[in-house]
Every structure is written in structure tokens, then in C-alpha cells.
C-alpha positions in Angstrom: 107.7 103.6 84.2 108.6 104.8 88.0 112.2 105.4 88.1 112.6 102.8 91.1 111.5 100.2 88.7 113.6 101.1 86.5 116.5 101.2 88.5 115.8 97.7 89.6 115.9 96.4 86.4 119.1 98.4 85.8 118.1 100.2 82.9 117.5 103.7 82.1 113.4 105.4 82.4 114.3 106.6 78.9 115.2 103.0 77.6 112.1 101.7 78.7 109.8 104.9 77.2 107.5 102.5 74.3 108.4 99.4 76.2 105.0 97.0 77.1 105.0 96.1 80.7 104.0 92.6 80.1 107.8 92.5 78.0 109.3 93.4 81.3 107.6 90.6 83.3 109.6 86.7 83.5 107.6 84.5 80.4 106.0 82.4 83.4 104.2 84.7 84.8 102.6 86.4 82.0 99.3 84.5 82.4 99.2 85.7 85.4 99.5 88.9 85.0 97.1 89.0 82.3 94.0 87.2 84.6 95.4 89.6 87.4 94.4 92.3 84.8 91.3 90.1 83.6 89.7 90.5 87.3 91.1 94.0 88.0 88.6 94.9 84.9 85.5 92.6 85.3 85.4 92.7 89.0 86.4 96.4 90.0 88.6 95.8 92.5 92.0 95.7 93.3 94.7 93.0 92.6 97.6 91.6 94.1 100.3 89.8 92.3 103.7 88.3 92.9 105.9 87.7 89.7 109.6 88.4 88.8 110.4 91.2 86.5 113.5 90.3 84.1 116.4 92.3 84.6 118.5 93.9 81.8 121.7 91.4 82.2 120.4 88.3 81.1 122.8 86.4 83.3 121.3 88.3 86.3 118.6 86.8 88.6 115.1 87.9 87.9 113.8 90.4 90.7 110.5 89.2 92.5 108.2 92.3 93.0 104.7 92.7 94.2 102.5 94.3 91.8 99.2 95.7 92.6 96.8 96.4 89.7 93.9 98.2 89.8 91.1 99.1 86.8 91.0 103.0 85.9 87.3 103.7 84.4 85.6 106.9 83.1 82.2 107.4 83.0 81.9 108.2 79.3 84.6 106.3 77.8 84.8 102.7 79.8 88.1 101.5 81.0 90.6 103.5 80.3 94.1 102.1 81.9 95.0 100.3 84.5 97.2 101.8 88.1 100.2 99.5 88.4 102.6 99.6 91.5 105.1 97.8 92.4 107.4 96.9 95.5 110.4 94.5 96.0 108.8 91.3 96.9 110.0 87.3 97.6 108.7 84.7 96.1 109.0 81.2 97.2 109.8 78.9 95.0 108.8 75.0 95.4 
């Protein structure tokens, strides 16, 4: 996990070492993330996502990021991963 991530969900890299991504992201947005993933790996290309990562204090607002997800393939063994980055985003809320 990048250590700007990390420090905006105000926990330590080393607490989040073993921890899912998907366990970091707000429960209404999973689905989401996992088509965002979904099309990353059947189409090749490069997604774009807004969602809100949970924070470490409960009682804290959830931060809205901007993830981009791309596919990593080899050759011999298929997909292998997937590049995530994320930036500080805003999302609008209805």
C-alpha cells in the first residue's frame, strides 16, 4: 500500500501489510470496484473509478479518491495483478 494512502486513511503502511484492498473501500462501492476490475481484465484497458476509502476512525468521514486500475498480464502466465493508483478525489453526492 503507497504510504500516501495510507496516511489518508490514518493508519500505519505496516498495519495495512495482509490487508485486501477491497476491505479498505466504503461497502457501496465494492461492486464497483469489482466491474471496474471486471473490464480492466476482459477489455485491456485502463479504468477510472470514483469511490470513498473508509478511514481508520469510524466516526470520521470516508475520503473520496480516484482510483485508476489497470490489468498487469504476462505472456506465459495470464493475468497476473492488477496497477492500482489513487489520488484525492470529490464525489458528488445526490
Amino acid at each position: 500500500m503507497p504510504a500516501d494512502v495510507a496516511e489518508w486513511l490514518e493508519r500505519a503502511p505496516a498495519d495495512l501489510a495482509g490487508t485486501r484492498f477491497e476491505e479498505l473501500v466504503s461497502p457501496p462501492y465494492r461492486t464497483n470496484l469489482q466491474r471496474a476490475l471486471e473490464v480492466a481484465r476482459t477489455e485491456k484497458t485502463l479504468q477510472r473509478i470514483d469511490l470513498d476509502l473508509l478511514p481508520a476512525d469510524p466516526e470520521a468521514s470516508a475520503i473520496p479518491v480516484t482510483l485508476r486500475v489497470l490489468a498487469l498480464r504476462d505472456p506465459l502466465h495470464g493475468l497476473i495483478g492488477y496497477r492500482v493508483s489513487a489520488r484525492p478525489g470529490m464525489l458528488v453526492r445526490a
